[in-house]
C-alpha positions in Angstrom: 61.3 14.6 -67.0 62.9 18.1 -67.0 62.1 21.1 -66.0 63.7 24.3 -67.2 63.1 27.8 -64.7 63.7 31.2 -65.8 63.9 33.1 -62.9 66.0 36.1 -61.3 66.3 34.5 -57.6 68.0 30.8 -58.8 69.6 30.9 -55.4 65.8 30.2 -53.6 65.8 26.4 -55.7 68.8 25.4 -54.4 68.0 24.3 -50.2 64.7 23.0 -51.2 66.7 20.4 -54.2 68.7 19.4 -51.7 66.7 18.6 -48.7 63.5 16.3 -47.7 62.6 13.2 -49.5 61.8 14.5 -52.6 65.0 15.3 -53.4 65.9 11.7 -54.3 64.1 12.7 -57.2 66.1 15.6 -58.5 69.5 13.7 -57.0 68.8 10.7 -59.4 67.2 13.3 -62.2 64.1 11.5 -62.7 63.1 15.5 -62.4 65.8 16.9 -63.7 66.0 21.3 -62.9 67.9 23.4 -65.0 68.0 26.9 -63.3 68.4 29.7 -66.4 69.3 33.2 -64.9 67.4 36.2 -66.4 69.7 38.7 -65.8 72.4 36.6 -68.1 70.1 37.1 -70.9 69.9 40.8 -70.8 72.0 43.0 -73.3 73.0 46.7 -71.9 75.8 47.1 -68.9 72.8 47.0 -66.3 71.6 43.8 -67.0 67.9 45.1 -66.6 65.3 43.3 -67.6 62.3 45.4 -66.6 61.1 49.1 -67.4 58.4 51.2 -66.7 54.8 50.4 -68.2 53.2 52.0 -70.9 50.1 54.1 -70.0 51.9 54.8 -66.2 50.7 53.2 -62.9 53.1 51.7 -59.9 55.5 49.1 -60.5 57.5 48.4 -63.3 57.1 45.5 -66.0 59.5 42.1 -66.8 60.5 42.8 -70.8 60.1 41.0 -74.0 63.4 40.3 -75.0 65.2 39.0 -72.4 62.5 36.8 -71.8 62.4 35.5 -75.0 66.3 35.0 -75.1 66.0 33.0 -72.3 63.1 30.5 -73.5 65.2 30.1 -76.5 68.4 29.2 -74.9 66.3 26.2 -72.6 64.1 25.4 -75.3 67.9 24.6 -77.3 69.1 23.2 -74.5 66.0 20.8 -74.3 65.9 19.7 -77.8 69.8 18.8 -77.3 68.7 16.8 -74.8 66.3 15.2 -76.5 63.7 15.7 -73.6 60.2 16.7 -75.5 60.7 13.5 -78.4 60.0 16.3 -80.7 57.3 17.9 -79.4 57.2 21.8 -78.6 57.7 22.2 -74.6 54.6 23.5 -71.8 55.8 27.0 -71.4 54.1 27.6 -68.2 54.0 30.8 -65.7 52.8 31.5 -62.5 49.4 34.0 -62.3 46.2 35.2 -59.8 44.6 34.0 -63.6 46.0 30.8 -63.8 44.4 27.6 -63.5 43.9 27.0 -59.8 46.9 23.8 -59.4 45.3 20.6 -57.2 46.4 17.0 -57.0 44.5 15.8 -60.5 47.2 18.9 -61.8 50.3 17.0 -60.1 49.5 14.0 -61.6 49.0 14.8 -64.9 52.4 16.4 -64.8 54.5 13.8 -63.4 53.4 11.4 -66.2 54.8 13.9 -68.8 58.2 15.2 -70.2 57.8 18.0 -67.5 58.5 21.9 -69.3 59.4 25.5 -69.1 58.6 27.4 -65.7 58.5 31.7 -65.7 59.0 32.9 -62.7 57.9 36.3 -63.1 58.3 39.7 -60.6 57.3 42.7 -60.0 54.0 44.3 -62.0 54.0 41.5 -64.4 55.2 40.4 -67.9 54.9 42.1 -70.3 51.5 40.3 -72.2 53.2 40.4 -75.9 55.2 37.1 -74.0 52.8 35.5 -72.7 50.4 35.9 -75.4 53.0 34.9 -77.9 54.6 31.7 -75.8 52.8 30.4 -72.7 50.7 27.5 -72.8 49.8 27.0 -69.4 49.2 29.5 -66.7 48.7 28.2 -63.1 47.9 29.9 -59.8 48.4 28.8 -56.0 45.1 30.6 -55.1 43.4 33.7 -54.5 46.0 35.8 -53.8 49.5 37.9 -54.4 53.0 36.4 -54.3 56.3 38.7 -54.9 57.2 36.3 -58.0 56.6 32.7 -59.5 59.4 31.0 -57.5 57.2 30.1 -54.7 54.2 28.4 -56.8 57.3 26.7 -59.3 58.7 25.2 -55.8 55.2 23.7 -55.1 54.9 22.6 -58.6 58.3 20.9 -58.3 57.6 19.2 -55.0 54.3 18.0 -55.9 55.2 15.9 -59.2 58.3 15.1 -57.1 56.8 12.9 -54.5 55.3 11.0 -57.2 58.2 9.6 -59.2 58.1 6.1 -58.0 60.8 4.9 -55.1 60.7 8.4 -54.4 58.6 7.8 -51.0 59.4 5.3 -48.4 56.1 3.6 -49.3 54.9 3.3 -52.8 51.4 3.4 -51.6 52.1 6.9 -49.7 50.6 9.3 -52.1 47.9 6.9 -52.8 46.3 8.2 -49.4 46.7 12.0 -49.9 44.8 14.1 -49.9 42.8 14.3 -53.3 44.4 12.1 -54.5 40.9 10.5 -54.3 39.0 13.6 -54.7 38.7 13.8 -50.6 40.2 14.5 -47.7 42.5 12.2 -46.2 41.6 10.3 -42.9 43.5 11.5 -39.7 46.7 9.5 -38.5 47.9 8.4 -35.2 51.1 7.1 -33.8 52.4 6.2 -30.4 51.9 6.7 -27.7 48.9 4.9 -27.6 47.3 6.9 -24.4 48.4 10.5 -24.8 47.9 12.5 -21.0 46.2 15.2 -21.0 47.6 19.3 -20.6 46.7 20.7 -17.4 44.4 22.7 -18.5 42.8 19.4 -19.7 41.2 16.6 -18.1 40.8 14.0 -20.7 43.5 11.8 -21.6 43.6 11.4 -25.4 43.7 8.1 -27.1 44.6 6.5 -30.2 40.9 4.9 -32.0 40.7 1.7 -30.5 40.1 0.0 -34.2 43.5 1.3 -35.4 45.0 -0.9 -32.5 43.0 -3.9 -33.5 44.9 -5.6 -36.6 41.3 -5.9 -38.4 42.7 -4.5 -41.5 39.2 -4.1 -43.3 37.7 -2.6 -40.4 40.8 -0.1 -40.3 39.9 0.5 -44.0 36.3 1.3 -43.5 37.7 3.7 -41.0 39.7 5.4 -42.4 37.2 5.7 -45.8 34.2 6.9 -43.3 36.4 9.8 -41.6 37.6 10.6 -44.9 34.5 11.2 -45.9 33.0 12.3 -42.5 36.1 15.3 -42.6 35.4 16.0 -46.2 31.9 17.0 -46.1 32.4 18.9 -42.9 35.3 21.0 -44.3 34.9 20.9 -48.5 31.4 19.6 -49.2 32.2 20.6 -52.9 34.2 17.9 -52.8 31.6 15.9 -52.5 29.7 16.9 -54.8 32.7 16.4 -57.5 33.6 13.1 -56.2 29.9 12.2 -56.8 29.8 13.5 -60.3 32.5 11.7 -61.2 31.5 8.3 -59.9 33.9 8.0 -57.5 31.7 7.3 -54.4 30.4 4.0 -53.6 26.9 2.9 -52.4 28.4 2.6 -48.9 29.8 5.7 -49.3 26.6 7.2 -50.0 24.7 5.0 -47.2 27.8 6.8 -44.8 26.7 10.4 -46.0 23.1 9.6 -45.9 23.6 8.5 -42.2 26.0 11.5 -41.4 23.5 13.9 -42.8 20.3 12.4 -40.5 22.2 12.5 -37.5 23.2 16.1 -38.3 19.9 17.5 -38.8 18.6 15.2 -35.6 20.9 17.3 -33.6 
């Protein structure tokens, strides 16, 4: 898959590309990133690519036609390259309106052709563009960034790490979180017996059925603090995960038991 950003800050792709394991996927291009530089798209001496909005207020707002000069130039470059089998690209850009991006989101990515990020600054793009070309807008939550680079890094690592052979073990982002609908259990490692801070009496240890090699009890451990941390922290999850059939009778039998000892307490 590709992915083609138009941004004015290129430079803030490059470290993260090039470091942690997901960049074995952009080394051997099974996500391939093409950086396209607004500013080279511009036409006077300035190179500007924002002006003052219409109507007044603070801020100023990303242009039209530089915009669109770019999209054309990766959208040429993509077709070239064969990427979309024919198929008109996801133009997608980064907004508080967007569609709120969760696991269910990665996924569905990383089994496409991958598309066209905007990145855009300051007030906001002008909405001629995005009426005229984006297909997708996405958000990383209820609040304000400085520009799209931030959100298209997040987008990138999380279709990243599932390319296969990208993660040590296949079966890695199997357990995330969500990838379920849930929350994912809590992990341990060594030491086994962890002492405690001064200001602490107890010594910590590692859950004794994690030591015991019982892999099906481990399994119904790990699925009953899933669930157990799940309903404590995002019941909606819940809920969702039971619309959608993906909780088991034992499951249930778990929540009903959680939810009688809660309200015994």
């Amino acid at each position: 898959m590709r992915f083609d950003l138009i941004t004015l800050f290129p430079e803030l792709f490059g470290p993260h590309l090039a470091s942690g394991v997901t960049r074995r996927a952009f080394e051997s291009r099974q996500v391939d990133v093409q950086l396209w530089q607004l500013r080279d798209f511009a036409e006077d001496n300035y190179r500007r690519v924002d002006d003052r909005p219409f109507g007044g207020g603070p801020g100023m707002v990303m242009l039209v036609e530089p915009l669109e000069r770019a999209l054309a130039a990766a959208k040429a470059a993509r077709a070239e390259a064969q990427v979309d089998a024919g198929a008109a690209p996801a133009v997608i850009h980064f907004s508080p309106t967007g569609r709120r991006m969760d696991q269910a989101l990665m996924q569905e990515l990383a089994a496409g052709a991958g598309g066209i990020l905007i990145c855009g600054r300051y007030e906001g793009i002008d909405q001629r563009f995005l009426d005229r070309h984006v297909t997708l807008e996405l958000s990383l939550g209820d609040f304000v960034l400085s520009g799209g680079e931030l959100p298209a890094l997040a987008l990138l690592d999380g279709i990243a790490r599932l390319q296969p052979g990208v993660l040590n073990d296949a079966a890695s982002h199997q357990q995330d979180s969500f990838s379920d609908g849930l929350l994912d259990c809590p992990h341990y490692s060594r030491p086994e017996l962890l002492s405690g801070l001064p200001d602490q009496a107890e010594d910590l240890q590692v859950p004794p059925v994690l030591l015991s090699g019982h892999h099906a009890e481990i399994a119904r451990w790990r699925r009953e603090r899933s669930l157990e941390r799940t309903q404590a922290l995002r019941p909606d999850l819940i809920v969702a995960a039971r619309a959608a059939g993906r909780l088991s009778r034992k499951d249930e039998a778990f929540l009903q038991a959680l939810q009688t000892r809660s309200g015994g307490a």
